[in-house]
Structures are given as C-alpha cells and as structure tokens.
N, CA and C atoms as an extended XYZ file, in Angstrom:
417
Properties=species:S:1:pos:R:3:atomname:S:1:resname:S:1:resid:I:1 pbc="F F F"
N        18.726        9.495      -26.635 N   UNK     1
C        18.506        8.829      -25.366 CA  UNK     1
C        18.709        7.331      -25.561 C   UNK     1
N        19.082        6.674      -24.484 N   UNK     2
C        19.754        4.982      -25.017 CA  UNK     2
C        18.923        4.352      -24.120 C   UNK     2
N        17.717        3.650      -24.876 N   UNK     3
C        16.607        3.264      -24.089 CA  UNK     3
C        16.859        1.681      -24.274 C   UNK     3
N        17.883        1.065      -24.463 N   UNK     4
C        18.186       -0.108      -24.020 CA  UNK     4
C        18.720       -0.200      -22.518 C   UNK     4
N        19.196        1.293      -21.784 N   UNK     5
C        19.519        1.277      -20.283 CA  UNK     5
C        18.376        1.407      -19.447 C   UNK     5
N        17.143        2.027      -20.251 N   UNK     6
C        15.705        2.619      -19.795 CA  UNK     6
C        15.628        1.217      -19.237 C   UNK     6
N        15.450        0.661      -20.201 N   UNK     7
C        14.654       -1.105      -20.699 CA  UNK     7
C        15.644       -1.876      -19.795 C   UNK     7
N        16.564       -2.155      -19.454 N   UNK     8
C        17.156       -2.768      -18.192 CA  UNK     8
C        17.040       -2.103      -16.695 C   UNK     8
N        16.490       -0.890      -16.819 N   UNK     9
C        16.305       -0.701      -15.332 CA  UNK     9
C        14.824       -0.748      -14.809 C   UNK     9
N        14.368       -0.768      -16.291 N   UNK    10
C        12.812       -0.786      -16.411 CA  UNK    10
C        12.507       -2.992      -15.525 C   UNK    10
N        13.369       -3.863      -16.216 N   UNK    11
C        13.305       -4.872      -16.082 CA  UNK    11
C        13.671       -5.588      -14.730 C   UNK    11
N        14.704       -4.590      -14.516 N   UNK    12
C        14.868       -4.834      -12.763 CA  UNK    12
C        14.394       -4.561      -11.175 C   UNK    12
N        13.274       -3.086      -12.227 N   UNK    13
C        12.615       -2.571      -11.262 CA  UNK    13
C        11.541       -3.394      -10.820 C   UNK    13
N        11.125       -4.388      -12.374 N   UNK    14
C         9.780       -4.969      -12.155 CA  UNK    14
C         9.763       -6.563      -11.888 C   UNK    14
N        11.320       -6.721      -11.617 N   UNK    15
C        11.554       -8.006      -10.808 CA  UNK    15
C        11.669       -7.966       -9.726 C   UNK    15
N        11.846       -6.930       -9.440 N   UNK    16
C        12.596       -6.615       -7.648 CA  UNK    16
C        11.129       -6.686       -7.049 C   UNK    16
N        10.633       -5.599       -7.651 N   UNK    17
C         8.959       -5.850       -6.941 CA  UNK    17
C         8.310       -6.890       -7.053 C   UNK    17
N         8.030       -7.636       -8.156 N   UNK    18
C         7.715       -8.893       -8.010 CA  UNK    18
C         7.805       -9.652       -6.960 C   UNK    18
N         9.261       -9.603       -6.868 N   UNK    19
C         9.856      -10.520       -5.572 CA  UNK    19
C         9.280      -10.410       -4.670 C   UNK    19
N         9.215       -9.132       -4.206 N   UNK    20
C         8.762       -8.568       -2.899 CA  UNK    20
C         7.711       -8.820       -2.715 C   UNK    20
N         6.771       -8.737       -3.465 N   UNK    21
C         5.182       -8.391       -3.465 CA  UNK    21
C         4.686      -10.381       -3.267 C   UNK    21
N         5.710      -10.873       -4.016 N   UNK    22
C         5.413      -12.251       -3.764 CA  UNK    22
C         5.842      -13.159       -2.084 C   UNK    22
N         7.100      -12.474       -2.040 N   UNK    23
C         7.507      -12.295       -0.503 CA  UNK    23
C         6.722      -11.973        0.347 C   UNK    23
N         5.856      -11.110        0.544 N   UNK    24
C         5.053      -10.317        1.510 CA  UNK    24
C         3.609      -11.416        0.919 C   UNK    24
N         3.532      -11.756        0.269 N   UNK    25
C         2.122      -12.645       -0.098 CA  UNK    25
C         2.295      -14.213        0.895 C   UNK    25
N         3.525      -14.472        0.778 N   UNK    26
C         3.989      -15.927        1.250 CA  UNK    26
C         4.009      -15.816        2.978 C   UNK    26
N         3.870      -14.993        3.131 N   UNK    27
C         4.131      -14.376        4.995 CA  UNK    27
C         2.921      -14.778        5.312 C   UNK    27
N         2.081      -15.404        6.595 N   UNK    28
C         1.194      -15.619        7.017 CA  UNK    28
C         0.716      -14.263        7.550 C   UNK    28
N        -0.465      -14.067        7.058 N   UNK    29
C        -1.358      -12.198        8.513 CA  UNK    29
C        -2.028      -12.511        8.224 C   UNK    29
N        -3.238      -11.957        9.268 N   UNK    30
C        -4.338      -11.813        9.451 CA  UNK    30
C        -4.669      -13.070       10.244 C   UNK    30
N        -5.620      -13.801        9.823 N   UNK    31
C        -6.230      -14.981        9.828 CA  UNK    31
C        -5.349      -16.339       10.152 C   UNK    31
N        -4.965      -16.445        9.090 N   UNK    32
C        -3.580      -16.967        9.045 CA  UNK    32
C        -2.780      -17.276        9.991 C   UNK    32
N        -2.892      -16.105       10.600 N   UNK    33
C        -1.641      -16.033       11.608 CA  UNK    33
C        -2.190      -15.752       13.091 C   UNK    33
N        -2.947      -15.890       13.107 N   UNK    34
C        -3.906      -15.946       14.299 CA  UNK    34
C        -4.189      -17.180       14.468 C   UNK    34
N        -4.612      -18.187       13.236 N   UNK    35
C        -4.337      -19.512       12.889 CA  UNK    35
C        -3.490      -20.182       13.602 C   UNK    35
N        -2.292      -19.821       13.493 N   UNK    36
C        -0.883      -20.518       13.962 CA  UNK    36
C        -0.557      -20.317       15.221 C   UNK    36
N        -1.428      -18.682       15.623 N   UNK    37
C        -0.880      -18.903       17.233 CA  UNK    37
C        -1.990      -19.521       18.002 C   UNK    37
N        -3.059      -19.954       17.502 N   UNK    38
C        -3.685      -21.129       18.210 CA  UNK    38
C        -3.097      -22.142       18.600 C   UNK    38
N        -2.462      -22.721       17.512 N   UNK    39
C        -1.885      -23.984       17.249 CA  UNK    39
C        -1.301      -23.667       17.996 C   UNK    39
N         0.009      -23.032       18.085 N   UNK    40
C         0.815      -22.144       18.890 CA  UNK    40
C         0.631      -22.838       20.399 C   UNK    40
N        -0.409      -22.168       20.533 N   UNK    41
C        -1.100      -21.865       22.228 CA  UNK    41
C        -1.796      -23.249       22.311 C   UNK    41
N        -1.796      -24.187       21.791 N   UNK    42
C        -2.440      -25.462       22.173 CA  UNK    42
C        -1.336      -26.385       22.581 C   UNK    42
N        -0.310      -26.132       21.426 N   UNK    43
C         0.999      -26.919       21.773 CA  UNK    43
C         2.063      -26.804       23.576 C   UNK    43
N         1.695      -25.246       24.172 N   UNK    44
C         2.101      -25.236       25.235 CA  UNK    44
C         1.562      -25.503       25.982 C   UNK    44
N         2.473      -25.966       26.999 N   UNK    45
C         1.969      -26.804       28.387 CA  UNK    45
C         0.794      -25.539       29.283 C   UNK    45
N        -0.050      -26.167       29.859 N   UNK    46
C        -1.055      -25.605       30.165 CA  UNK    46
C        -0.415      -24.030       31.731 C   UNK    46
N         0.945      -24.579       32.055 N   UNK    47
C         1.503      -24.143       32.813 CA  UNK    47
C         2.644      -22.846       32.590 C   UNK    47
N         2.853      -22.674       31.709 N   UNK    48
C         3.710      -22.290       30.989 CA  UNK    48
C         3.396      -20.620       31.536 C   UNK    48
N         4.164      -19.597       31.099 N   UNK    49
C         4.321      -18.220       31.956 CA  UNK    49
C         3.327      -17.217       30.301 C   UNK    49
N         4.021      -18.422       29.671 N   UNK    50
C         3.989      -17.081       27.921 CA  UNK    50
C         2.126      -17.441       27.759 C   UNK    50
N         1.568      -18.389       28.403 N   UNK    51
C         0.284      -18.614       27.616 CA  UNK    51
C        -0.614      -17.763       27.871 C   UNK    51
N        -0.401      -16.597       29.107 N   UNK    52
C        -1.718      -15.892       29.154 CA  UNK    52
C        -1.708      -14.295       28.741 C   UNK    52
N        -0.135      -14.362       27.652 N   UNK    53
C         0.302      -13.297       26.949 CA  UNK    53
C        -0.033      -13.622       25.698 C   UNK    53
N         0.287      -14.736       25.537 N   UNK    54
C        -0.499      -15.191       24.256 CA  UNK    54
C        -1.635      -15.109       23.814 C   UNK    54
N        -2.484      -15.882       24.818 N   UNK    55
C        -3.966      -15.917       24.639 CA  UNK    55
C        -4.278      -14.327       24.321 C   UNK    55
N        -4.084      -13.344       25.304 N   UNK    56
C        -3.862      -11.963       25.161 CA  UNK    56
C        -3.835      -11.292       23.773 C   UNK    56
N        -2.814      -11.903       23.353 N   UNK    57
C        -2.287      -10.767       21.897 CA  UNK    57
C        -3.124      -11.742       20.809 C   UNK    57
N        -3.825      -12.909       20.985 N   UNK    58
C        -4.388      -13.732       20.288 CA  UNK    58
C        -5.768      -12.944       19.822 C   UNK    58
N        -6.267      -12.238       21.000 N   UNK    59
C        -7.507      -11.664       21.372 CA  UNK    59
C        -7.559      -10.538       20.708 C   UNK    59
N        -6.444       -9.674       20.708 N   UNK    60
C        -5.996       -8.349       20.515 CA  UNK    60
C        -6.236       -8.247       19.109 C   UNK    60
N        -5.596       -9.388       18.272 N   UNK    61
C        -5.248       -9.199       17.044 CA  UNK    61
C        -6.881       -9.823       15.938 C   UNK    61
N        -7.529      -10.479       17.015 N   UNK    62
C        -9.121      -10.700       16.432 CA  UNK    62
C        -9.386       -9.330       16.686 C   UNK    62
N        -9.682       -8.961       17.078 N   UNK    63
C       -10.548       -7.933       17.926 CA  UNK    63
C        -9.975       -6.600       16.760 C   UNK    63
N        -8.775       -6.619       16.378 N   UNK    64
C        -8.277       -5.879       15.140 CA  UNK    64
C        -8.652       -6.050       14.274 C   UNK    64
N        -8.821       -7.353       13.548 N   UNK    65
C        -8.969       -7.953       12.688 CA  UNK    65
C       -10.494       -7.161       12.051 C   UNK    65
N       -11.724       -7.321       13.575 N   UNK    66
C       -13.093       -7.275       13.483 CA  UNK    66
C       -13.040       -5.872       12.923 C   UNK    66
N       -12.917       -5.054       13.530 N   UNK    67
C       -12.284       -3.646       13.284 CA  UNK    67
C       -11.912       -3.309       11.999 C   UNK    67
N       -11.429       -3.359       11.717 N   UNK    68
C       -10.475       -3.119       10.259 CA  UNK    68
C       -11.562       -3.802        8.949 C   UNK    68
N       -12.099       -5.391        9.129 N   UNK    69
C       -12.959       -5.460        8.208 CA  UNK    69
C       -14.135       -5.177        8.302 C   UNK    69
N       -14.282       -4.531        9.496 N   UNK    70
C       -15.897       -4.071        9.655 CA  UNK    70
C       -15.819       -2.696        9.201 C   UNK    70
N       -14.955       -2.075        8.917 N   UNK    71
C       -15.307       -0.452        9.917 CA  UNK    71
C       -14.383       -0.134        9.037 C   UNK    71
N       -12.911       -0.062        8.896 N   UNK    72
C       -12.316        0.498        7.737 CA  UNK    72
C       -12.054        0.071        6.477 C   UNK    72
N       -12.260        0.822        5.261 N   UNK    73
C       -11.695        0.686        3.949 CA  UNK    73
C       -10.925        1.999        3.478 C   UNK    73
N       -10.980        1.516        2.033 N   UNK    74
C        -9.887        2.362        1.377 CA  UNK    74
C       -10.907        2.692        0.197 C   UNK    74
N       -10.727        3.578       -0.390 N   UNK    75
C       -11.736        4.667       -1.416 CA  UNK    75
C       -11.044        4.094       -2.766 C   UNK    75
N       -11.574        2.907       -3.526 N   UNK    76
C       -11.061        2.694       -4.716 CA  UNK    76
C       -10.984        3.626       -5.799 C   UNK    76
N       -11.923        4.151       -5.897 N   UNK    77
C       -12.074        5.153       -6.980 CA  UNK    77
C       -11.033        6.234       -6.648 C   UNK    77
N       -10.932        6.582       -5.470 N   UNK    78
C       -10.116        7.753       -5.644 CA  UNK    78
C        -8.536        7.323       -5.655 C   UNK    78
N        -8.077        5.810       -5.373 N   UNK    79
C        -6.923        5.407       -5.711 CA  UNK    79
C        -6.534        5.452       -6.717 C   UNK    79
N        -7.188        5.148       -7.663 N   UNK    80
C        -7.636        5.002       -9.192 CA  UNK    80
C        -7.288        6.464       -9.887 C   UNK    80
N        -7.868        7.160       -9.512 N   UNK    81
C        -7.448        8.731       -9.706 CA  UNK    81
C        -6.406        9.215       -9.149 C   UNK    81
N        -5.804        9.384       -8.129 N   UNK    82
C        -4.824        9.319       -7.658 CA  UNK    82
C        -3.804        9.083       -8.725 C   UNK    82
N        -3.393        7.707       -8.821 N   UNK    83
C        -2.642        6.639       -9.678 CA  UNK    83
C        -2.786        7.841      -11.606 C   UNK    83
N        -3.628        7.859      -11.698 N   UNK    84
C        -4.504        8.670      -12.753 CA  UNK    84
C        -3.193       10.247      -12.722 C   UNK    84
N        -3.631       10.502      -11.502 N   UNK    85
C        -2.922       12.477      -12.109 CA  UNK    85
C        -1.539       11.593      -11.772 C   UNK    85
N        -0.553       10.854      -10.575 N   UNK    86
C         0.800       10.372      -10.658 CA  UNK    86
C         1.351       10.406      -11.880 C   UNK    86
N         0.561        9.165      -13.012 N   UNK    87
C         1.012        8.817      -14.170 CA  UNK    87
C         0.922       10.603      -15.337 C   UNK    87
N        -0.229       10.775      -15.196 N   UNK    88
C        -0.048       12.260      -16.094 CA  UNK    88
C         0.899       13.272      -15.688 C   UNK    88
N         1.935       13.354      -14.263 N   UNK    89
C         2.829       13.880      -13.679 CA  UNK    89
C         3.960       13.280      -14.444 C   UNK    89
N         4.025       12.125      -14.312 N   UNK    90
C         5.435       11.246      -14.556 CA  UNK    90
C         5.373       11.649      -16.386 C   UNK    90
N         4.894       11.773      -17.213 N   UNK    91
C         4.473       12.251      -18.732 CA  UNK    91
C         4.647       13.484      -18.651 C   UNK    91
N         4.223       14.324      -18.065 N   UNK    92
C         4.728       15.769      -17.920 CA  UNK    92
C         6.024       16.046      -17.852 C   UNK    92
N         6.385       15.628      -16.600 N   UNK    93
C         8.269       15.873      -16.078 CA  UNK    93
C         9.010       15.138      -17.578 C   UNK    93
N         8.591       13.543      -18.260 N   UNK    94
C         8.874       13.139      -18.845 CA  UNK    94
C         9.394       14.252      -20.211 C   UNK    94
N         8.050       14.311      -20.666 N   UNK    95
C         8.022       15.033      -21.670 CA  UNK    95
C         9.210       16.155      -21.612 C   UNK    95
N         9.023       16.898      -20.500 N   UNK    96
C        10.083       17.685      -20.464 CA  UNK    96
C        11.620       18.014      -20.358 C   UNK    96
N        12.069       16.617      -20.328 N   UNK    97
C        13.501       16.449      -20.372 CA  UNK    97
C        13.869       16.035      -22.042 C   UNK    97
N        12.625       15.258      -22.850 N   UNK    98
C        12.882       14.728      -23.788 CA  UNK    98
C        13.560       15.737      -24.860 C   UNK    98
N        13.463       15.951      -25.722 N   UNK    99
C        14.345       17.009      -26.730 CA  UNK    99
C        14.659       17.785      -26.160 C   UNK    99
N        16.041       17.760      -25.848 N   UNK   100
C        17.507       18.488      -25.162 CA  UNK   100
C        16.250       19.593      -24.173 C   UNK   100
N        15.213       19.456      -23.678 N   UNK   101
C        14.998       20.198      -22.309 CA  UNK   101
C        14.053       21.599      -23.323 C   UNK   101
N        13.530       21.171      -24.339 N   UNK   102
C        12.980       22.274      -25.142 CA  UNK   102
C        11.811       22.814      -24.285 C   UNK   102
N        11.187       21.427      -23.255 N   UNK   103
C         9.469       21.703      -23.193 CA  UNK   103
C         9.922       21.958      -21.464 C   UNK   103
N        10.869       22.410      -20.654 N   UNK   104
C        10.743       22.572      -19.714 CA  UNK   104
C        10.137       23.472      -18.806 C   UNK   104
N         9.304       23.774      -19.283 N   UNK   105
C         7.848       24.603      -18.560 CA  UNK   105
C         7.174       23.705      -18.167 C   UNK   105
N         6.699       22.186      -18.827 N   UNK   106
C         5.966       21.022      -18.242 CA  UNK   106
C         6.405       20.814      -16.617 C   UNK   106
N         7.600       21.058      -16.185 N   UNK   107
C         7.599       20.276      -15.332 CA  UNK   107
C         6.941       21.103      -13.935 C   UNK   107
N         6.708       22.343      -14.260 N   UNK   108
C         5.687       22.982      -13.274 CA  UNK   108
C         4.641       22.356      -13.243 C   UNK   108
N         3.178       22.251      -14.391 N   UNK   109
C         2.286       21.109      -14.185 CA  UNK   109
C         2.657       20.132      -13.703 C   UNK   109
N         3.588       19.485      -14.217 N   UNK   110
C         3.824       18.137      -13.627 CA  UNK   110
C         3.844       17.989      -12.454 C   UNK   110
N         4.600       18.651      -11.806 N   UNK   111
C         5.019       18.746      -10.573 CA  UNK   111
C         3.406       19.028       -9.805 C   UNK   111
N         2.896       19.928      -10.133 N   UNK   112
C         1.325       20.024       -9.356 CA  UNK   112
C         0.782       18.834       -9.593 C   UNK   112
N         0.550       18.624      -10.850 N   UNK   113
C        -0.347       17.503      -10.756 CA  UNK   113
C         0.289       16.118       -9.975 C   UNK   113
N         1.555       15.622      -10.009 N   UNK   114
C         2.458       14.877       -8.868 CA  UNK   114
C         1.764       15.166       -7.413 C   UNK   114
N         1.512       16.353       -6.907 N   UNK   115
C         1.745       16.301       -6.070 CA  UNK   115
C         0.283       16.494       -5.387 C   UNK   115
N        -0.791       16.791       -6.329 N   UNK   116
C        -2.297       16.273       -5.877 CA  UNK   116
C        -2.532       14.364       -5.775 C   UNK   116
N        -1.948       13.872       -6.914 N   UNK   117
C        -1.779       12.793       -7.126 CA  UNK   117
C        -1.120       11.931       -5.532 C   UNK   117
N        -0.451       12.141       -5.480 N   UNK   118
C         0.255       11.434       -4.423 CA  UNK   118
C        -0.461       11.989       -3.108 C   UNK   118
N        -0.603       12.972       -3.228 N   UNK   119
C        -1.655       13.587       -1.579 CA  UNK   119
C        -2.882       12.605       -1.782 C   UNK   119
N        -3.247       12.724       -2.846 N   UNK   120
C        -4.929       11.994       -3.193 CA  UNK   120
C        -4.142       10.398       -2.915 C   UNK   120
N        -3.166        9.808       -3.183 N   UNK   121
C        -3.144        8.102       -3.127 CA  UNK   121
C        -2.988        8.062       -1.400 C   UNK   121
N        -2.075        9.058       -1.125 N   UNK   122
C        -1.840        8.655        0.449 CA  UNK   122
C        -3.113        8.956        1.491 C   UNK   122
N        -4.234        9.804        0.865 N   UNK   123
C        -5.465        9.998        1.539 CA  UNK   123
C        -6.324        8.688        1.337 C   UNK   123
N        -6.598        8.126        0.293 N   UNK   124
C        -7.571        7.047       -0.268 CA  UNK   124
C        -6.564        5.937        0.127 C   UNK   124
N        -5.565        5.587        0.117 N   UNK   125
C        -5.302        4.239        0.182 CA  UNK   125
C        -5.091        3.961        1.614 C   UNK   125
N        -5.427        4.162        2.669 N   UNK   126
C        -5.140        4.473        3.678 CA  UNK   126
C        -6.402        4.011        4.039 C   UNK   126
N        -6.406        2.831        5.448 N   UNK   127
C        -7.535        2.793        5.354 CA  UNK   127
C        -7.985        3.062        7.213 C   UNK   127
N        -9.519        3.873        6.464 N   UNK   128
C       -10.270        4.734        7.826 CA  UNK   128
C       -11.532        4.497        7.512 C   UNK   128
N       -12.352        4.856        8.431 N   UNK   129
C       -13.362        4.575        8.430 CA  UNK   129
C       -14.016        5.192        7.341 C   UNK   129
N       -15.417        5.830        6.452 N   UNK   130
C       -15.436        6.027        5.583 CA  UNK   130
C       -17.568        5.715        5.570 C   UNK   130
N       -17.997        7.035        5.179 N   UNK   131
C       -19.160        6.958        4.600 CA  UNK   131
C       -19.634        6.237        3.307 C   UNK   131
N       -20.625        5.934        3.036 N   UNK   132
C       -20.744        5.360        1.595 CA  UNK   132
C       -20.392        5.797        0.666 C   UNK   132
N       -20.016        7.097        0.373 N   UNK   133
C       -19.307        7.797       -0.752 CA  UNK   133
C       -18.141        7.766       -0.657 C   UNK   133
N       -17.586        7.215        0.192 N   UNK   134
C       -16.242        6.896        0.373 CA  UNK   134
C       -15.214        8.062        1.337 C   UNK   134
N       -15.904        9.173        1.516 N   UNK   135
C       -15.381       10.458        2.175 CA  UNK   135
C       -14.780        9.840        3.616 C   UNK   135
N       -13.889       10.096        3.997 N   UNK   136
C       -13.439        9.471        6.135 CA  UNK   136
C       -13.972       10.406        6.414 C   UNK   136
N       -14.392        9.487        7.840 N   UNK   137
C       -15.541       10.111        8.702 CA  UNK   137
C       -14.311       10.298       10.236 C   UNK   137
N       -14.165       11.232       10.738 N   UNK   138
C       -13.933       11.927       11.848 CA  UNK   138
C       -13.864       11.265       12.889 C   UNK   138
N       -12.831       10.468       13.665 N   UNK   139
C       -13.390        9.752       14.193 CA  UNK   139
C       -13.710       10.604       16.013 C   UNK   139
C-alpha cells in the first residue's frame, strides 16, 4: 500500500476543513448578527418601507436565539460515543482491505457498528430539547 498518497490526501483533507471551519467561524450568527442588524436598523431613515421587516426578523431571530439556549442542547456524551463506534467502524472496514482482503468478514461488523455510530451522532448532535440525562423529550 503507498501511504505517501494516504499522507497527501490525509493532508488535504485536513486543510480543506480547516479552511472551512475557520470560514464559518469568521461569519457573524447569533448575537453577532443580530448586533449588526441593529446597527443596521438605526442607520435607516425612520421612513423607510424595509424597517418594520426588519425590526420583525430582528425579533424573530432573539426570540430563536432565547429558545435554542434555553431549551435545546445536544447530548455530549453520546456524541462522544457515537464518534467512539464511527472510528471502531472505520478500523474494521480498514482492517479488512489491508492484506490483499484476507480479513474480509470485518467489514460486516464494521459496517454495523458504522451504522449505530452515525444513527447515534445524528440523534445526539442534533439539538432538541432534552431531560437531564440527556434523553429528547417529545415535544
């Protein structure tokens, strides 16, 4: 296997995201940006057609805001696990291609455990309302 091609796609994968993740950090939300359409909405003339759509979606997006940090989270622990069986999936399938395809029975586990893994990240990272044990509550 020629893991100097691994190791360059390995290096591009984890620049590209970088980028992104730094991209999406540099974007004003939330607060922020509720911030600006104040400013926004102070700068227009008191007459103007857009200001009482503004003020509007100004309201909308507090009122979300309250919501979301009051009332929903996301279940760390079970992200954590989640992330947990993914990686023991990706080692499984792994394993099983490695010497010319000897261990390819792994990739049945793998594949299960993949696919609790990823059900479990897209349930927990997701965020809903949620009892103290972290279970979503019905709404």
């Amino acid at each position: 296997m020629d893991w100097g091609a691994f190791a360059s796609i390995a290096v591009a994968v984890v620049g590209v995201g970088g980028v992104m993740i730094e991209r999406r950090r540099r974007e004003p939300r939330g607060r922020e940006r509720i911030k600006a359409d104040l400013e926004l909405l102070e700068l227009l003339p008191s007459d103007s057609s857009v200001v009482p759509e503004l003020r509007g979606h100004i309201e909308e997006s507090i009122k979300q805001i309250i919501e979301v940090e009051d009332e929903k989270r996301r279940d760390p622990f079970g992200i954590v696990l989640a992330i947990v069986f993914t990686l023991i999936a990706i080692s499984l399938i792994a394993a099983s291609f490695i010497n010319g395809g000897l261990y390819w029975w792994l990739t049945v586990p793998g594949g299960l455990t993949g696919l609790f893994g990823l059900a479990g990240l897209a349930q927990d990272a997701t965020k809903q309302k949620r009892d103290e044990r972290g279970r979503p509550i019905a709404e």
